[in-house]
C-alpha positions in Angstrom: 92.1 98.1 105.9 95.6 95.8 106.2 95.4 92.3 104.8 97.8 92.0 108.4 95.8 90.3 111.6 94.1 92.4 113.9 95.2 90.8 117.1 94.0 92.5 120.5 97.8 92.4 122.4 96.2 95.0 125.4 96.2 92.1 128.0 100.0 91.3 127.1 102.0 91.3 130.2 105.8 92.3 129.9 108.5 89.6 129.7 106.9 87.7 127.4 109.4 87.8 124.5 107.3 85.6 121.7 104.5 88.0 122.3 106.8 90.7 121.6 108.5 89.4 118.8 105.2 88.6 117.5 103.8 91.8 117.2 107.0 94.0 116.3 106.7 91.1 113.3 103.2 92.3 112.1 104.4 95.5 112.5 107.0 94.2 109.4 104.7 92.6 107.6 102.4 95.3 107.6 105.4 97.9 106.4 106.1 94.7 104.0 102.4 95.0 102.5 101.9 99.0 102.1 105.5 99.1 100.4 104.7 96.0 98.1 101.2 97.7 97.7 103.1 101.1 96.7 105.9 100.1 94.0 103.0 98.3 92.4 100.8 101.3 92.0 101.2 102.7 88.5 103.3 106.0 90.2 104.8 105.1 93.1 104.8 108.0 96.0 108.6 108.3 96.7 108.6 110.1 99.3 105.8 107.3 100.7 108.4 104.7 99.7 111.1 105.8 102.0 109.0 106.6 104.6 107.9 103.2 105.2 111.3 102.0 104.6 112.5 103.7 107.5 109.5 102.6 109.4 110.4 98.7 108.6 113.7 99.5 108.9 113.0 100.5 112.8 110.8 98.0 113.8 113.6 95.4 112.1 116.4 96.7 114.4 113.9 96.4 117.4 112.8 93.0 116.3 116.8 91.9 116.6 117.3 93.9 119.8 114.5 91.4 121.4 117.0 88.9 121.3 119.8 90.6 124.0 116.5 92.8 125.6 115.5 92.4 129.2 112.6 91.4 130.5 111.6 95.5 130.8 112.9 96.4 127.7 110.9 93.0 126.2 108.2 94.9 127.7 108.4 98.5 126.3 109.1 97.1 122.8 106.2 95.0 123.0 104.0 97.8 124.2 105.2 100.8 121.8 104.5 97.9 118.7 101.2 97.1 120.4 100.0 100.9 120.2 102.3 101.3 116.2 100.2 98.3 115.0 96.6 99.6 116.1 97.7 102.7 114.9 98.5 101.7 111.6 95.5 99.3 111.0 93.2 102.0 112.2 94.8 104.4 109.1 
């Protein structure tokens, strides 16, 4: 279980571009956690470490591309971080 929010984003309509760029930043703070979380463990999984550094990395490049995106591509971002942040809460 994530010390991130649970928040219920399946009645989000696209356009909405703080709903978006509110869930694509739990998605960071969750990558935030588990990384935190990792280098503290007494041996750190390396191979863990970069993956979720690529996975924070991803969602931080999204996260600035809501700032130029369309309404649709506000949309799409907000879904796929919608589905990536139940995902990674249900793990």
């Amino acid at each position: 279980m994530s010390d991130t929010p649970n928040r219920d984003f399946s009645q989000l309509e696209g356009g909405d571009e703080l709903q978006a760029a509110d869930i694509v930043r739990d998605v960071v703070t969750w990558y935030n956690t588990q990384l935190a979380t990792e280098r503290r463990s007494p041996v750190p999984d390396e191979d863990r470490v970069e993956e979720l550094k690529v996975g924070r990395q991803a969602a931080l490049d999204d996260q600035q591309r809501l700032g130029t995106a369309d309404p649709q591509e506000t949309a799409r971002i907000a879904a796929l971080y919608a589905a990536r942040l139940k995902e990674l809460n249900e793990s």
